[in-house]
N, C-alpha and C positions, 0 to 999 in steps of 0.2 A: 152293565159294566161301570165300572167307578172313573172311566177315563170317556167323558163323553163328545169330547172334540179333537183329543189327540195331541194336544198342543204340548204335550211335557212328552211325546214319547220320542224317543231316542233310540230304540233297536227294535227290527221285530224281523222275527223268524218264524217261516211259511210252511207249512205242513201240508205237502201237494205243490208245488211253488209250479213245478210245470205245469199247472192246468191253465187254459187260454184265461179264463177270469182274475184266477189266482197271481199270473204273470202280470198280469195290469194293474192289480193293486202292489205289484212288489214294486213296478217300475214307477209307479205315485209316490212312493213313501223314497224310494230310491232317488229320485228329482230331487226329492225338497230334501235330501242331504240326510235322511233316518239312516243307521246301517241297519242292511239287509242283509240275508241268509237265509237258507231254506232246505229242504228236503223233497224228493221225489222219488218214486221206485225206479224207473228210468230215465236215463239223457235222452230226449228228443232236442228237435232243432227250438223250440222254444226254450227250452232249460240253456242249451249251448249258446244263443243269443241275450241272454240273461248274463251269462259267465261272462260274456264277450263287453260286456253294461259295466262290470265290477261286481256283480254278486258271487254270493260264496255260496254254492250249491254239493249237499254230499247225496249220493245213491244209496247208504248204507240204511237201513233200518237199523239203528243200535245206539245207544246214548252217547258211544266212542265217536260215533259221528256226528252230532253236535257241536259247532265250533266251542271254544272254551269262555267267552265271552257271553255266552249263552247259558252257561252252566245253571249259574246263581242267578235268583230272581233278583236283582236290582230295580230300585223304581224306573220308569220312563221305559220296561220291558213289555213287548207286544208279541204274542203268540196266534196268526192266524190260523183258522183250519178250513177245510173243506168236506165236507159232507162223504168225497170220497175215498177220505180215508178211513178206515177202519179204528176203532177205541182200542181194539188189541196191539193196534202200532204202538211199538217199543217208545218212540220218542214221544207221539200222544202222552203214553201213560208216563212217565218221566214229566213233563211240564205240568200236567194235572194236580201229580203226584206234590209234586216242589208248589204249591200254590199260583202256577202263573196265571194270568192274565189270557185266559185263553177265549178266541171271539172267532164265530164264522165268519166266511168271506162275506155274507150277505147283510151280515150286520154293520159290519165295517161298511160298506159300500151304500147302505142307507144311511152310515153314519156323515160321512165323509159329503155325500150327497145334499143333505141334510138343509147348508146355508148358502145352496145356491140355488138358481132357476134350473131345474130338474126337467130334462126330454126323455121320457121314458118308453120304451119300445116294448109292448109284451105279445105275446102267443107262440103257439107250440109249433108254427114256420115263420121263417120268413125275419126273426130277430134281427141277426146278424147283420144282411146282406142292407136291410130297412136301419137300422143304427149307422153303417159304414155312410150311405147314402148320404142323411143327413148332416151325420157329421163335416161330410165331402162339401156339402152343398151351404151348409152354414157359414163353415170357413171359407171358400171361395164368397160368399158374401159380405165377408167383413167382420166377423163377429170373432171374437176372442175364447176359442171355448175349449175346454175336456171334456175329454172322451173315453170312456171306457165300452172295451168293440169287443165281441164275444169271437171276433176272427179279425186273422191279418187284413187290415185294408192295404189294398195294391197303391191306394193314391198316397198314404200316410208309409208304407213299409212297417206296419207297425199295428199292433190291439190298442195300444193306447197313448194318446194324444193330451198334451199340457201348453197352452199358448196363452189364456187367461179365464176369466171368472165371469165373466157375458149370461154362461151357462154351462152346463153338464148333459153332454148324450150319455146315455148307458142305456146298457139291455138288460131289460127285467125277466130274468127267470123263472119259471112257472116251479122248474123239478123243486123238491122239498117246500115249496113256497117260499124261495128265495125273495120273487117280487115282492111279497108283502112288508119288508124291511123299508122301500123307496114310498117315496111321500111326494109325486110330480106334481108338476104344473102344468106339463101338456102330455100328457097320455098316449098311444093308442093300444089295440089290441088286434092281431094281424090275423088271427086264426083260436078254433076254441078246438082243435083235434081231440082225439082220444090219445092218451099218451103217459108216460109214466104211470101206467097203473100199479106196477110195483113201490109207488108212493102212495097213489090216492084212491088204490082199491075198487075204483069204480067214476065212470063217465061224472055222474053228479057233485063226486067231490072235487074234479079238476073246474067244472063250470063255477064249482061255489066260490072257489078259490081266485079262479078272476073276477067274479062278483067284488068280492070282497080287495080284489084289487085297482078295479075301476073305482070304487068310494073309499082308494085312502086318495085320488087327487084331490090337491087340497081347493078349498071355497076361490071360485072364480076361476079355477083351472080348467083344461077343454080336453075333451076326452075323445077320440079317433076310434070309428070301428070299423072293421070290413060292414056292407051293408049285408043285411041278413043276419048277423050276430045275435044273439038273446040278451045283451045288453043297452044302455042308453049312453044315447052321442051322438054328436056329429058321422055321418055317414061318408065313406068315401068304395069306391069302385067301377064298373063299366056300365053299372043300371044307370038310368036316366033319373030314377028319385036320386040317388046318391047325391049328397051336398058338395066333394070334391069325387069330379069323373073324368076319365079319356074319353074323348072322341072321333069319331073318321080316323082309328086306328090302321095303319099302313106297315107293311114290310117291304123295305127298299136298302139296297147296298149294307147291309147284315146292321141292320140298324130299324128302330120302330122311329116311327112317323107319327103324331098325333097333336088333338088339341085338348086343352085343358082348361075345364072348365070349374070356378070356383065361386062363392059367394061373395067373393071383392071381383071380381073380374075375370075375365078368359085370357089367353094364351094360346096364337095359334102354332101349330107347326112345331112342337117342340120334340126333340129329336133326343133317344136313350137307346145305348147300344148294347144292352145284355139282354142275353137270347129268352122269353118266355113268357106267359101271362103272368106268372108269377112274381118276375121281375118286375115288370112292368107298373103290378099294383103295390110292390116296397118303393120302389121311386115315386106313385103318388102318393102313398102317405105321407112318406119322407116328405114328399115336398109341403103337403097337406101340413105337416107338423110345423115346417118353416115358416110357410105363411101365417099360423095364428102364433107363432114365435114376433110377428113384424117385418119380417123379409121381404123386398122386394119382391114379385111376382118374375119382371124379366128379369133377373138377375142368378132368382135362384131357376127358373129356365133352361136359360146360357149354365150355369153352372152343370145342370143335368147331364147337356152332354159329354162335359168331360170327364164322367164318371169312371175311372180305372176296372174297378171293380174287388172281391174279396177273395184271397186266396182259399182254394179247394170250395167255392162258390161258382158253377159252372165257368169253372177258369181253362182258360186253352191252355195245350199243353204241347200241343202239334197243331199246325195248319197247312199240311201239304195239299196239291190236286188230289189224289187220290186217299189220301189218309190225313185225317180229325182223331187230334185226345183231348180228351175235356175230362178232368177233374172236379167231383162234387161229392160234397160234405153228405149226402142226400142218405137218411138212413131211419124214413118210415114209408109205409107206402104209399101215403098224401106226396110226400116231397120228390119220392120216385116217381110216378104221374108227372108230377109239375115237368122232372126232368126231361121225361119220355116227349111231352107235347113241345115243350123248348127246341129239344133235337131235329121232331117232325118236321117242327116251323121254319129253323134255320140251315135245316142240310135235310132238304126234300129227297126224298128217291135212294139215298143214300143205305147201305148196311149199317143197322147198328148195333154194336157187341157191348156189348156189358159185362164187368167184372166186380159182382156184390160182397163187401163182407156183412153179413149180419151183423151188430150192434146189442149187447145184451141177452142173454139166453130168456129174461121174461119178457123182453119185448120181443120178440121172434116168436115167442108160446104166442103171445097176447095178439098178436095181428099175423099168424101165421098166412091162413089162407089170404087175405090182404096181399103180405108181401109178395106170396104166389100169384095175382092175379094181374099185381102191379110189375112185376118182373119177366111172366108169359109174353109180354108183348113184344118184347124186344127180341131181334132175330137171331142172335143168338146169349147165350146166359153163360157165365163163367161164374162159381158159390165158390168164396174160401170158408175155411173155418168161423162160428161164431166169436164174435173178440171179444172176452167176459167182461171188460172194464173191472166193476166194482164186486160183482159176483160172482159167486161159484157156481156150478155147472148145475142145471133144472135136468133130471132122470126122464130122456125121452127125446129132450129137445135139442134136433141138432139140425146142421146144415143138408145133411141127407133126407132128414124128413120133408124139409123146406123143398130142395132138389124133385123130390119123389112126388107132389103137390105139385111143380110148377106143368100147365098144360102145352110141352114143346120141347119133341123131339130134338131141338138146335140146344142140351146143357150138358153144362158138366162141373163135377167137385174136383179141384186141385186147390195142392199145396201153391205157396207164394213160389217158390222156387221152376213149380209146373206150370204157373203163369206165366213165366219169364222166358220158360223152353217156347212155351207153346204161342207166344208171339215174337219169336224168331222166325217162326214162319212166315209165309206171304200172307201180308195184312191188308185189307180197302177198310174203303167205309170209313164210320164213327167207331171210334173206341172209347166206354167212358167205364171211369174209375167210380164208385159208389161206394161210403160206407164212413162211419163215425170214429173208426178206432184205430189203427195203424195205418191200414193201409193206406194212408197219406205218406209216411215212412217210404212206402214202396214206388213211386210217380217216380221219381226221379229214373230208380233202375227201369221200372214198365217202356218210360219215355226214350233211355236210352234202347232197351228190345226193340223197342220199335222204328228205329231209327239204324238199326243195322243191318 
């Protein structure tokens, strides 16, 4: 692109605007006083707190819907898109058409990224929750930084975060090889799952692709891996080789107990209250990250504990004596696991129900039996419909199939509407919400059923 710092541009219009990434570059360019507008197929609550900001957001697919300031390419005009829309969208092919300026989010986001110190977060778990962390824990440290957070952080109310230039958190996306845009200076990589194979076709192309994203940090940058990973770095998790690890890990008063142990020093007793192993090792990296950023050791500590947490990231939603709702973004069957052992560990003995949407008809093909295995456990299973996101429907694969796979008598397939009847009824136990695609839309109503 012929605008390679941004500094002449003066309008840009977002194509996807409600997507959680998309929304944090609108809110960037929106700060520093760019006008903003954009387009989405639907108003969700991110689009409507957008509107609520001053942007100017249409639903329509149609060039009528285009503000009129938009019309004509004028210099200082920025068109971003997102992967998930379509080239047959009406407004795509109009900006194309008209010669604009048109750039992914991910370019924009390595562009933008570019001239500052760079925290980069990659793998196919655990991004979000390890980016919010960080960022939480930087800034309670003093440090002046942006953030761009792939989910609402509960401590910020917010995806993204502008206080100063210290540094840059952001999460580095694996899908289309968004990461490979970012150029850090402190890396890690949280997980090398199997994932998007509807991008990369096959296991070896997702590994090549963090390969090749661990060697853009740039000379003298420090790179974080889970230990056991197929790449080179600094190690961090609960093994004893691990360079940053917990230790004499504890569960007391719905809270982890542990010490921390790193190659400048240890930290005993440091205390992190979200429920699960999983968690547990996004707040050592995070922290991991901090320290070779320069941070304090007690500082960013203390800071740990008062980590809020990320909305539909094992977030509560009820905590009565007899009835738990927890909401999670969790929608492959690594991250379902994670969630299932979380639950175990902090509400022992307990029922726990589960209400999955599937996420994509080819991830649902591609880890079918997976998600069946990872789903059986739970004592009882509620399947909604597959949520297409970006694609059309795969001849075969559905939520009945999944259902009909899973091994336990305790399931069943309803509509959203049949979820709603059918916890009117008498409820115990845990109840958790699961799934990438709307049903985040739906907690609100679920939380009020349950609560009637």
């Amino acid at each position: 692109m012929s605008d390679r710092n941004f500094q002449h541009i003066r309008k840009v219009y977002f194509l996807g605007i409600g997507g959680i990434g998309m929304s944090g570059l609108a809110r960037y360019f929106h700060s520093n006083g760019v006008h903003v507008a954009g387009y989405d197929r639907h108003k969700s609550s991110i689009s409507s707190a957008l509107e609520e900001e001053g942007i100017t957001i249409g639903y329509e697919d149609s060039v009528d819907g285009i503000p009129a300031e938009f019309l004509e390419n004028t210099p200082g005009t920025l068109v971003v898109y997102t992967p998930a829309v379509p080239q047959t969208n009406l407004q795509y092919s109009f900006f194309r058409h008209k010669g604009f300026q048109l750039v992914k989010r991910a370019e924009v986001l390595g562009i933008i990224t570019r001239e500052m110190k760079c925290l980069a977060v990659a793998g196919t778990h655990g991004k979000t929750t390890t980016s919010c962390i960080l960022a939480h824990i930087l800034k309670e440290t003093g440090y002046d930084i942006t953030a761009f957070l792939g989910g609402v952080s509960e401590d910020f109310n917010n995806n993204f975060l502008i206080e100063g230039d210290d540094c840059v958190v952001v999460e580095a996306d694996e899908f289309d090889r968004s990461f490979l845009h970012l150029s850090p200076d402190i890396a890690c990589v949280t997980s090398m799952d199997a994932d998007h194979l509807d991008i990369y076709g096959q296991k070896s192309a997702l590994d090549q692709s963090f390969r090749e994203f661990a060697a853009r940090v740039r000379p003298q940058g420090k790179l974080l891996i889970r230990y056991g990973l197929p790449l080179e770095g600094m190690t961090y998790g609960f093994e004893k080789e691990a360079d940053y690890r917990f230790e004499n890990i504890k569960i007391s008063n719905s809270a982890y107990t542990c010490d921390l142990v790193t190659p400048y020093g240890e930290a005993r007793n440091v205390v992190f209250f979200k429920p699960g192993e999983h968690n547990l090792l996004n707040a050592l990296v995070a922290t991991a990250m901090a320290v070779e950023m320069g941070a304090p050791l007690d500082r960013l500590t203390k800071a740990l504990g008062t980590f809020k947490g990320v909305k539909r990231r094992f977030s509560y939603q009820l905590r009565k004596e007899n009835l738990v709702f927890i909401d999670d973004y969790a929608h492959h069957p690594t991250e379902i696991n994670a969630v299932y052992q979380a639950v175990k560990s902090f509400h022992p003995g307990q029922k726990v129900t589960v209400i999955f949407q599937p996420h994509l008809f080819s991830r649902t093909r591609d880890f079918m039996d997976d998600f069946a295995a990872a789903l059986e456990k739970f004592d009882e299973i509620i399947l909604l419909e597959i949520y297409p996101a970006r694609e059309l429907p795969v001849e075969g694969i559905t939520s009945s199939l999944l259902l009909d796979k899973i091994n336990n008598p305790n399931k069943r397939l309803l509509s959203k509407p049949d979820v709603l009847k059918a916890l009117n009824q008498h409820m115990e136990g845990v109840v958790l919400t699961l799934g990438a695609g709307d049903i985040g839309e739906q907690v609100e109503l679920i939380k009020n059923a349950l609560e009637e």
